[in-house]
C-alpha positions as CSV (number, residue, x, y, z in Angstrom):
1,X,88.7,-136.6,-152.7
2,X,86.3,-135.0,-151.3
3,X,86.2,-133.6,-147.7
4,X,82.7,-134.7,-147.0
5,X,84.4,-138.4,-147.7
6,X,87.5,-138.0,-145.1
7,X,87.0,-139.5,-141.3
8,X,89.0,-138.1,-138.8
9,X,90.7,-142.0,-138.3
10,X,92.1,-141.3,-142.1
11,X,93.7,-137.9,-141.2
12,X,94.9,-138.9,-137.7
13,X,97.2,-141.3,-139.0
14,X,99.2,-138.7,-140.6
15,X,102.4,-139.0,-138.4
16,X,102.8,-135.3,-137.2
17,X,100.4,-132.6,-135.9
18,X,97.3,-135.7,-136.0
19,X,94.6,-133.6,-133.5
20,X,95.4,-130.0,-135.4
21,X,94.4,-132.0,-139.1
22,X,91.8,-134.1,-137.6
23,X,90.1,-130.5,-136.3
24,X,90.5,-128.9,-139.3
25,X,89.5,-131.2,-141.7
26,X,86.2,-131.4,-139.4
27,X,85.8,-127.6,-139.3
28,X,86.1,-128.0,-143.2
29,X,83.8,-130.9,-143.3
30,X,81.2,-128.9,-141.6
31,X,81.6,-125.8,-143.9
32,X,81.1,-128.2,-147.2
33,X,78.2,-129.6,-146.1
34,X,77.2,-125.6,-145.4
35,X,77.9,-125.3,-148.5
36,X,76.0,-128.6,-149.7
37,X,72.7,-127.4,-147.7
38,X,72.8,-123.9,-149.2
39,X,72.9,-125.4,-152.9
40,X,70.1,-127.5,-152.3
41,X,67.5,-124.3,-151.7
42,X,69.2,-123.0,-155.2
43,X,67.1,-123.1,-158.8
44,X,68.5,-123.3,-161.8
45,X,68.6,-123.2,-165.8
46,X,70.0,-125.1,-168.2
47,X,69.9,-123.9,-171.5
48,X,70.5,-124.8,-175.2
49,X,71.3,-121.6,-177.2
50,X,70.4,-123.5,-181.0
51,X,69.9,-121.3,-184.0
52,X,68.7,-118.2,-185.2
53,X,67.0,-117.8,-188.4
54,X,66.2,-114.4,-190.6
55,X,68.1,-112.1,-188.6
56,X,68.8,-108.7,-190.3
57,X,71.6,-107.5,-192.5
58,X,73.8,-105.8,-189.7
59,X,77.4,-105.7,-192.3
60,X,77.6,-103.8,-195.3
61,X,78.5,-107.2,-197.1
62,X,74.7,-108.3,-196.3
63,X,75.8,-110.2,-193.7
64,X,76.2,-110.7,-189.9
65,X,78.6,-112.1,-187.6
66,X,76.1,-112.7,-184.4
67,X,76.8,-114.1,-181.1
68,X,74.6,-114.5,-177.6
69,X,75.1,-112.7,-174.1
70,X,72.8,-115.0,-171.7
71,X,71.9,-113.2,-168.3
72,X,69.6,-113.9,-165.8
73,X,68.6,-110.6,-164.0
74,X,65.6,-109.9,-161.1
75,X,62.9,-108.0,-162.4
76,X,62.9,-105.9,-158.9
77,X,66.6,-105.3,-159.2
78,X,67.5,-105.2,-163.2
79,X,70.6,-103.5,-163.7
80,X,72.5,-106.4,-161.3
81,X,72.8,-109.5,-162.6
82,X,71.9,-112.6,-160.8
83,X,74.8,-114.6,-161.7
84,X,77.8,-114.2,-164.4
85,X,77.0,-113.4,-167.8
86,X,77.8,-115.8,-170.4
87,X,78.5,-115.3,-174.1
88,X,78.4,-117.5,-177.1
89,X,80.8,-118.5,-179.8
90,X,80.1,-115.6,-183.0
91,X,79.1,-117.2,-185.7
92,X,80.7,-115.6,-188.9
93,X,79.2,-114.5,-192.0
94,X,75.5,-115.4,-191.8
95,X,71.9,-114.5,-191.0
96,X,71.8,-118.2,-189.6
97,X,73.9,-118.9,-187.4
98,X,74.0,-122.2,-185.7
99,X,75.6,-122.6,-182.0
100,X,74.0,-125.7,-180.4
101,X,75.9,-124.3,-177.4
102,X,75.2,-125.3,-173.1
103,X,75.2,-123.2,-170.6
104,X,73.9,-124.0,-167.5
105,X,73.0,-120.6,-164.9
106,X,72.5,-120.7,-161.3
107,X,70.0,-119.0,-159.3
108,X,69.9,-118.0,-155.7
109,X,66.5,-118.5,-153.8
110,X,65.6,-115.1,-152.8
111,X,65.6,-114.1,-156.8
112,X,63.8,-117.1,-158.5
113,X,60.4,-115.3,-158.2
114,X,61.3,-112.5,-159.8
115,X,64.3,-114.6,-162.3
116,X,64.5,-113.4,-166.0
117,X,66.5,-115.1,-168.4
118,X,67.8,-112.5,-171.3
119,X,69.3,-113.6,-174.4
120,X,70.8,-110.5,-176.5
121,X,72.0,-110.9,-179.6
122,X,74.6,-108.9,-181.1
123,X,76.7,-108.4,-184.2
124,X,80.3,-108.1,-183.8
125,X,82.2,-104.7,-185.5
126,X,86.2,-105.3,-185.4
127,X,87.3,-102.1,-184.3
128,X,83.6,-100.6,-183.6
129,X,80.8,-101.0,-181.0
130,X,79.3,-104.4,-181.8
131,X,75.4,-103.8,-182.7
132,X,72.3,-104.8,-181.0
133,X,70.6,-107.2,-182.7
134,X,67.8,-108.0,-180.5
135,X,66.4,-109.6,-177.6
136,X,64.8,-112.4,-176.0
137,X,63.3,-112.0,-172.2
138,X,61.5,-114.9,-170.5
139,X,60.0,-115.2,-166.6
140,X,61.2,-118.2,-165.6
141,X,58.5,-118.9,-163.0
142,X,56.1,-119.1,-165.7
143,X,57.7,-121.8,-167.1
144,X,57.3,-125.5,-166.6
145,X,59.7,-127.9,-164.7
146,X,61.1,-129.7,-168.1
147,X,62.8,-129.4,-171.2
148,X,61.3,-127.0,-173.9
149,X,62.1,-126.7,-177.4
150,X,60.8,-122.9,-178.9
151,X,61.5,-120.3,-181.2
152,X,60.8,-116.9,-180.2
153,X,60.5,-113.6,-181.6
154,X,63.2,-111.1,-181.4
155,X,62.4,-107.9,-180.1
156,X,64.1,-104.4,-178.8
157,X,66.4,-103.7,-176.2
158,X,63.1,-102.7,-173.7
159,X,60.3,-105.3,-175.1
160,X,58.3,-107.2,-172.7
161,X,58.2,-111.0,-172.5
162,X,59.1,-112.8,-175.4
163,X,56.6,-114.3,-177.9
164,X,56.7,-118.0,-178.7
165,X,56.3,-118.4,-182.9
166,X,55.2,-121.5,-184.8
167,X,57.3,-121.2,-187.7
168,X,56.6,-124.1,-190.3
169,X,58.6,-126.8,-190.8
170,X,61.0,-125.2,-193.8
171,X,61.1,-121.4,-192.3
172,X,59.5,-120.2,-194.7
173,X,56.5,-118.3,-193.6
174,X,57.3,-114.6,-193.4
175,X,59.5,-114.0,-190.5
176,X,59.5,-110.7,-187.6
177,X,61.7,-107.7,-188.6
178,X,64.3,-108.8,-186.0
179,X,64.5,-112.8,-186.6
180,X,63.5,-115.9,-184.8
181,X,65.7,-117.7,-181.9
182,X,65.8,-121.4,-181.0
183,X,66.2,-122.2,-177.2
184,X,66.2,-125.0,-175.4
185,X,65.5,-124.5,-171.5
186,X,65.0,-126.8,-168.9
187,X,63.8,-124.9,-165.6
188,X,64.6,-126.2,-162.6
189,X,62.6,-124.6,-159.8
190,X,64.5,-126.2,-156.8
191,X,67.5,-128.4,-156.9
192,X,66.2,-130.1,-153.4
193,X,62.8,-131.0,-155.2
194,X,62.3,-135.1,-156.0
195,X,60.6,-134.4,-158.6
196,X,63.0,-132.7,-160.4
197,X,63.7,-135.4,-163.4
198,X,66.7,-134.4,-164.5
199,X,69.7,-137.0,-165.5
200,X,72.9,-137.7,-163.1
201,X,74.5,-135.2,-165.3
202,X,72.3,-132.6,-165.6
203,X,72.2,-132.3,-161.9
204,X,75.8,-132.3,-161.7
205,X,76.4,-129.5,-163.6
206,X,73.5,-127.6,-162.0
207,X,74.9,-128.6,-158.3
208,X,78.7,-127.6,-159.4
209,X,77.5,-124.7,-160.9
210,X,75.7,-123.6,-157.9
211,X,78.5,-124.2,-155.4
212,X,81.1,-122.3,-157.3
213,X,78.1,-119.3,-156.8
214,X,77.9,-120.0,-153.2
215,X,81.3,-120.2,-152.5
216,X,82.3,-117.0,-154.5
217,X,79.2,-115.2,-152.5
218,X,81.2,-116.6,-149.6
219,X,84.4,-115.1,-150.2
220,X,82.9,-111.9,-151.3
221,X,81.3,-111.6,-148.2
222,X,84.8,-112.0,-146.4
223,X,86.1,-109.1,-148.3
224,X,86.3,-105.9,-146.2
């Protein structure tokens, strides 16, 4: 149940100590919808880590065993990230992997003009440093409000924005050095905007995802 949903008639018919719960549960009503305000100013992404094709050889078999760190970073403040990192699933034994993974990454206000979303890919050593494989970078302002569907170039560690490619239709064509990655992003500039199209459940994941930001940012802050 959620607090928002309790009236103080519900809680004062608990049969001991009715006025200290009905206060409480107010005080706590308050703070959620606090908490429900704040989320509302938050942006968001929702993102679809697909495929990668033609990545390189990183295993002396020929091979690679690649998986995806996903951050979203400010460009003013890079070496903090904006919220937790995630990381994919490795996919063993190719140059092709396939994830078709979600992930869906919260933003706070004051960084989504600056917001970067950073997919590094990586091959993972047992017992060794796992190995850069490359990176995607993407300003997220500069994208539209709905769902895209893109390969993009993989490039070094300190590239600049990512390129979009056009491979053809059987990934053929003669691929980058580094290997082409499939997203699928859907930007969400502001949770509070009416325009926002997304489905019941895309917004629920984005809200829930947001609040569990807010409310760690909250207890942080009542850390000493």
């Amino acid at each position: 149940v959620k607090v928002s949903e309790l009236t103080e008639q519900t809680v004062e018919r608990r049969p001991t100590g009715s006025q200290v719960w009905a206060d409480a549960f107010k005080a706590a009503e308050i703070q959620f919808d606090q908490l429900e305000t704040k989320v509302l100013d938050f942006a968001g992404v929702l993102l679809e880590l697909v495929q990668a094709t033609g990545l390189p050889s990183m295993d002396l078999c020929g091979l690679s065993d690649p998986y995806a760190v996903i951050t979203v970073r400010n460009a003013k403040t890079p070496e903090a990230t904006v919220c937790d990192v995630r990381t994919s699933a490795v996919c063993k034994s190719t140059k092709e992997p396939e994830w078709n993974q979600d992930f869906v990454l919260p933003i706070p206000p004051e960084d989504v003009p600056d917001a970067q979303l950073i997919v590094d890919l990586y091959d993972q050593d047992v017992g060794d440093d796992d190995d850069f494989i490359g990176r995607v970078r993407l300003k997220l302002s500069d994208m539209e409000a709905k769902w895209t569907d893109q390969w993009y170039e993989l490039a070094i560690e300190d590239s600049s924005y990512a390129k979009i490619a056009e491979p053809d239709e059987d990934l053929t064509q003669a691929l980058p050095p580094l290997g082409l990655l499939r997203l699928r992003i859907r930007w969400v500039p502001s949770i509070n905007a009416k325009s926002s199209g997304l489905t019941l459940q895309e917004d629920a994941k984005l809200q829930r995802a947001c609040l569990e930001m807010v409310q760690k940012g909250l207890v942080a802050n009542k850390q000493p």
